[in-house]
N, C-alpha and C positions, 0 to 999 in steps of 0.2 A: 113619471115626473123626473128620474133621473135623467132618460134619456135627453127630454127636452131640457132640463137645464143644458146638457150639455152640450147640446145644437149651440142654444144660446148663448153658451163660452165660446165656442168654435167660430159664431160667426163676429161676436165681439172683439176676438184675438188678431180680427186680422186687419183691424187698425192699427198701422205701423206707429213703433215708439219712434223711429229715424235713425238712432244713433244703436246700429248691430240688428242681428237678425241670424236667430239659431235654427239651423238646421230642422225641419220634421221628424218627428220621429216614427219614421218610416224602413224600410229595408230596401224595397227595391228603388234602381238609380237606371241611369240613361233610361233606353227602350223598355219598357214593359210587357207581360203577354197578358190579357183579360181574361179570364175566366169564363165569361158569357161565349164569346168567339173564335178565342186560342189565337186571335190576328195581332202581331205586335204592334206597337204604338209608339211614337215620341214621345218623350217626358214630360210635354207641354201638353197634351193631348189623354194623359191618366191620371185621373185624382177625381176626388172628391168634393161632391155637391151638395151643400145644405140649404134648404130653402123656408122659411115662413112667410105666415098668411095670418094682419091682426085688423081687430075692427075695435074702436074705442070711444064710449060717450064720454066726452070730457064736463065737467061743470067748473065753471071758476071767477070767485068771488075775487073783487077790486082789482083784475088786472089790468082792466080797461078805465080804471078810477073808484075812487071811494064808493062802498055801497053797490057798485056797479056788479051783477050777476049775469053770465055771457053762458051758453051750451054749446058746443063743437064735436060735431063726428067727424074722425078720423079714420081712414082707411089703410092701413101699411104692411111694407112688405121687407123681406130681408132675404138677400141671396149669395153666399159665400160659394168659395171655390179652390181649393187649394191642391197643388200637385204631390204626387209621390215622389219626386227623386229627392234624393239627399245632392244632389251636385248642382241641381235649376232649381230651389225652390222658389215657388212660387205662388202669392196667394191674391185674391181678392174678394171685397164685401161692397156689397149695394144695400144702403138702407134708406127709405124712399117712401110715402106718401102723401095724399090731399087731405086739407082740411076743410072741410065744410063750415065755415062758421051761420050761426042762427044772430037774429038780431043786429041787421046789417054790418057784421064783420066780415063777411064776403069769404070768399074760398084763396084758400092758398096753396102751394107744396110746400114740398122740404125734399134735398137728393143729398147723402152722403156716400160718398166712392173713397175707399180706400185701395192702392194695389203693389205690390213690392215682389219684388223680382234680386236675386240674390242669386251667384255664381260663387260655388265652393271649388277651388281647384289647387290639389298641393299645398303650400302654405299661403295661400292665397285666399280673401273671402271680402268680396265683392257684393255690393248691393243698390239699390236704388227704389224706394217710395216717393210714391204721390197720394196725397190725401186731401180730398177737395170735400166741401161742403156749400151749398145751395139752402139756405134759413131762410123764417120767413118773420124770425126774432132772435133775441139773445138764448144760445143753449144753457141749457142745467145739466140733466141727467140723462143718463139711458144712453144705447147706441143712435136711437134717432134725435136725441137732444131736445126734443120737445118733452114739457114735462108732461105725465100720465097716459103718455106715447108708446106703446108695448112692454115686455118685460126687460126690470131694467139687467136681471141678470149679473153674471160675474163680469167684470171690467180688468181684466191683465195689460191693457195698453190704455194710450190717453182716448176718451171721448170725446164728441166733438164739442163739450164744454171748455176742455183745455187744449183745445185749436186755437188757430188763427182767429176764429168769430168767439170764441169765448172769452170774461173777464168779466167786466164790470158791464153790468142788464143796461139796454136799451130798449125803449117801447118800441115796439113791433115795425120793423121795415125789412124789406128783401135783403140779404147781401151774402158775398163769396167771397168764402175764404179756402185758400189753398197752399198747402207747404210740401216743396220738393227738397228730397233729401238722397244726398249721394253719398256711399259709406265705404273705405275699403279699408285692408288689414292685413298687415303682412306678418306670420308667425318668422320670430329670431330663432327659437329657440323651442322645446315642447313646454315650456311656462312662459315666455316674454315674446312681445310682439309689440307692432307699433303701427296706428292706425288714424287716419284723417278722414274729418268727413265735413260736408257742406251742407246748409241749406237758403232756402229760397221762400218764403211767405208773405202773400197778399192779404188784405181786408181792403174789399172794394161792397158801399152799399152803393145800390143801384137806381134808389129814390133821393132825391133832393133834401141835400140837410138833412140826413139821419144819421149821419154821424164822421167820425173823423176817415178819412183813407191811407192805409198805412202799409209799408210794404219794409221786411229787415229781410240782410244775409248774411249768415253766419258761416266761419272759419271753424275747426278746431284740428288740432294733433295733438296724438298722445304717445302714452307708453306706459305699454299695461305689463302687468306679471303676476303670475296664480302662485302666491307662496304654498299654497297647499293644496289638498281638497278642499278646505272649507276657508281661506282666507285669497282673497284678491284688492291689490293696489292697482292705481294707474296714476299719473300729473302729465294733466292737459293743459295747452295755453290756447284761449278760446278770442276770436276776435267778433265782433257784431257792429253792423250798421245798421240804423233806422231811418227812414223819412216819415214822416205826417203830412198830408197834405187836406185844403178843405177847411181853415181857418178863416177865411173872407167869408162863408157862410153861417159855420156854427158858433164863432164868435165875433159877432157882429161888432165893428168899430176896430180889431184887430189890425193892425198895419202888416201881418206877415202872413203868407197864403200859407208855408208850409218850413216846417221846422227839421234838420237834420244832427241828428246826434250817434256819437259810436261809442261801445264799450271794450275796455281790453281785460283780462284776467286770465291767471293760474289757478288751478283746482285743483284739490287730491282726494282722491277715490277710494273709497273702503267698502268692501263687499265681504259681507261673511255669513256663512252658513250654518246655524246656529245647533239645529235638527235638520230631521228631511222633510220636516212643515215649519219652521222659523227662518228666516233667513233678514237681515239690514243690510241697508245700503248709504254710505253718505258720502255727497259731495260738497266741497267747501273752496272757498278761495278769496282772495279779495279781487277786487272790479270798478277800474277806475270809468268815469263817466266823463266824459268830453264834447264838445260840441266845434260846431264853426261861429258860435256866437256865444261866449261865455252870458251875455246880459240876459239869454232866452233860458240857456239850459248850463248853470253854474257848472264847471269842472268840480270832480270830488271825488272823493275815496267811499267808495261802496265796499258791500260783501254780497259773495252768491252763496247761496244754502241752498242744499235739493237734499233730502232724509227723508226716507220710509221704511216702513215696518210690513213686512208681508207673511201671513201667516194662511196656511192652505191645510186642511183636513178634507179626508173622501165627504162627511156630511158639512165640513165649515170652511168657510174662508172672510180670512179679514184683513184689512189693508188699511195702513196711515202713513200718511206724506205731507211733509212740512215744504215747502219752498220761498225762498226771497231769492228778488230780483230783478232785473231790469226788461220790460216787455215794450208793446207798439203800442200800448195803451187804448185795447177793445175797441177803438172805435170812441171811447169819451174822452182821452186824453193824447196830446201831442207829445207820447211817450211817458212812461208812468213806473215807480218803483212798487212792487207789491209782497205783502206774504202772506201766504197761503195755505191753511188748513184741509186737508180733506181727508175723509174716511168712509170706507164701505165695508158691508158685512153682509154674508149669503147663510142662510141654515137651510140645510134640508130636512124637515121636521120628520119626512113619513117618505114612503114611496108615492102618495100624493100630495102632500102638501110642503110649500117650501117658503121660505119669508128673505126679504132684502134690504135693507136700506143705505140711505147717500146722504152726507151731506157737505157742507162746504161753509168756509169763512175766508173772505180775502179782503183784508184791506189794503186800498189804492191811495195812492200820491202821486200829482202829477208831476213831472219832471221840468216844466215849462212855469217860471219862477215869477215872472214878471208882467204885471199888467201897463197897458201902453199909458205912459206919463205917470204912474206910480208901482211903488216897490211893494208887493203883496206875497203873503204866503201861497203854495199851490193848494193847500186843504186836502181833504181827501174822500174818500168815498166806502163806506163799509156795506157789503155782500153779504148775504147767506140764506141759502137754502138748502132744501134737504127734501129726499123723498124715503116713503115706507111703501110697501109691497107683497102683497098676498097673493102669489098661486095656487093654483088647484087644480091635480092632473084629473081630467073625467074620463078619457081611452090615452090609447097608448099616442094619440096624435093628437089631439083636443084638449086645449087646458084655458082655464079663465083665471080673471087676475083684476084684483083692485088697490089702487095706490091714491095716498095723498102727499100733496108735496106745496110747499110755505116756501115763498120766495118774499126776501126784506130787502130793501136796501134805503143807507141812510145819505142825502148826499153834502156836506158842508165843505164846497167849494165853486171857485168863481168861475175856474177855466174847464170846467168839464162842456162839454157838447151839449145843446142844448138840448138834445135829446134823450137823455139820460133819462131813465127809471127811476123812481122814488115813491116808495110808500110800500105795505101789503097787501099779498096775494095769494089765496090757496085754489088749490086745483083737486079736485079728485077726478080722479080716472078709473072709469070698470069697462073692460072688456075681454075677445075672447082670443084665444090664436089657434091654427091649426100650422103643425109642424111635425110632415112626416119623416119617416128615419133617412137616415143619410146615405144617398146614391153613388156609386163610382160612374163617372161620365160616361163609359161604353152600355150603362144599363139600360139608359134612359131609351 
């Protein structure tokens, strides 16, 4: 059971966070020699391959409407990839399946690609991710984002709940979401450096009127310094634009197709290391909000928050993160302020059996003030869900698993999309995975 937990970090880890990317902890760098053959290799060309293999009967009660009771097999898969060198590394994850649904909900997919590529040279350190996701509804939990979707396992970077396609539920429609992220870092000094990076995010659904389309790019530069071993600052000034587009559809009688607003802000960074299992993080700053139409999207003084708590034992790990802030608004809203609870917990009870759970609280306001010919509040929309999760290793590559997971959301407001989610939904999920140990590429 350890082992496959730890598949299951490994392939989940290589969901890029965007902003940095630390080295493997690896030893050997450029060329390699393989053990199997003694032929050396490129550094792009040695590493390691983890793969899974899960099958899931889903059952789930009101998410299709009140009273409403749906079954769905699921079939999926997961395949990670990451190099040995310390100077290219390099990683990437595919998590991928069909659903069959019973009771004319017809068959769908789901495709998540993650991949990041990072150049360390002298004081130099260089990176770039892409993180694209292919839904065929609003994510929750787990790597594949579907709920009761394989195991959901340990989470060290964002899931594709807190993508691009994640935020506030939408009833079921295709759509793709994708964020390109280019990072680099120049060391001043062996404690201070100073580092800028970009990004680039889409939400495009791909069905008519299912929800808003929304694309931002982000600026930032900083300057960071490790006062110690255990404390790190940085003050960053971070820039963002948003468009919305797809208001002549979702809100019917709207006079404006699409709405564009930017945000400017300072932040200050606090990193400390508490133990060699505790460690916080907080970012802060204020954030003004600005538009090309103050009548659509009022100017004003915001704050950004991002704070969490991370805590890692060989049998435990737990994690909480607070955020407020300014997003593209899911798909229900033409840009939206939000803040955000989330928290996860892993036990490993035994050498087979292990337990997880997720869950989440975010309430939403939309940033878009004004209804045509009267003056109205944005309202807002309250989220949350959560999943539980029981393993059970039966060989050293065969393990099953059952989870249930409550998805709520309350909606009281005028300008969300009209296809917004509302009401409750539980889902259990039992199935099984096969996940053998982890291969270096020349073996296969």
């Amino acid at each position: 059971m350890k082992k496959l937990l730890s598949i299951s970090t490994m392939l989940l880890a290589f969901g890029a966070r965007g902003y940095g990317q630390a080295a493997p902890a690896a030893t050997p760098t450029g060329s390699t020699t393989s053990a199997a053959d003694q032929t050396p290799r490129p550094w792009f060309a040695d590493g390691t391959v983890h793969y899974a293999l899960s099958a899931t009967e889903l059952f789930q009660f009101g998410y299709y409407g009140s009273g409403n009771v749906t079954t769905t097999t699921a079939f999926s898969g997961n395949v990670g990839y990451m190099t040995l060198s310390q100077t290219h590394p390099f990683t990437l994850i595919y998590s991928g399946g069909v659903l069959i649904g019973q009771g004319g909900q017809g068959t769908t997919t789901y495709h998540n690609v993650a991949v990041s590529q990072s150049l360390i040279k002298g004081k130099w350190i260089m990176g770039i991710t892409d993180s694209f996701s292919f839904l065929p509804q609003s994510p929750t939990t787990g790597v594949s984002g579907i709920a009761g979707v394989g195991p959901i396992g340990s989470i060290p970077t964002d899931p594709p709940s807190l993508g691009a396609a994640g935020g506030v539920l939408t009833y079921s429609n295709n759509r793709i979401g994708n964020t390109v992220t280019g990072t680099v870092e120049r060391l001043l000094t062996g404690r201070t450096s100073i580092s800028g990076a970009g990004s680039y995010t889409i939400l495009h659904f791909l069905d008519d009127d299912a929800g808003l389309d929304n694309t931002s790019t982000t600026g930032q530069v900083s300057v960071n310094h490790r006062i110690n071993v255990r404390n790190s600052v940085s003050v960053s000034a971070v820039y963002s634009s948003y468009e919305t587009t797809g208001l002549y559809s979702n809100l019917p009688g709207y006079p404006y197709n699409n709405v564009t607003y930017q945000t400017k802000g300072i932040n200050l960074t606090y990193l400390r290391q508490w133990t060699r299992s505790l460690s916080t993080d907080v970012s802060a700053g204020p954030q003004w909000i600005s538009s090309s139409s103050a009548a659509l999207v009022p100017d004003r003084l915001n704050a950004y928050v991002n704070g969490g708590i991370n805590y890692v034992r060989p049998m435990d790990s737990f994690g909480l993160r607070y955020t407020h802030g300014v997003n593209g608004g899911s798909g229900a809203f033409a840009g939206a302020e939000a803040d955000s609870v989330s928290a996860t917990y892993n036990h490993t009870i035994n050498r087979n059996w292990a337990a997880s759970a997720w869950v989440n609280y975010t309430h939403t306001t939309g940033l878009l003030y004004v209804l045509p010919d009267a003056t109205n509040g944005s309202g807002a929309i309250n989220t949350e869900y959560g999943t539980v999760q029981v393993m059970h290793g039966f060989t050293r590559t065969i393990s099953g698993y059952a989870s249930y997971t409550a998805q709520n959301q309350d909606v009281n407001t005028p300008l969300a999309s009209q296809n917004v989610y509302s009401g409750l939904s539980h889902t259990i999920g039992i199935g099984v995975s096969w996940a053998p140990k982890s291969t270096r590429l020349g073996e296969f």
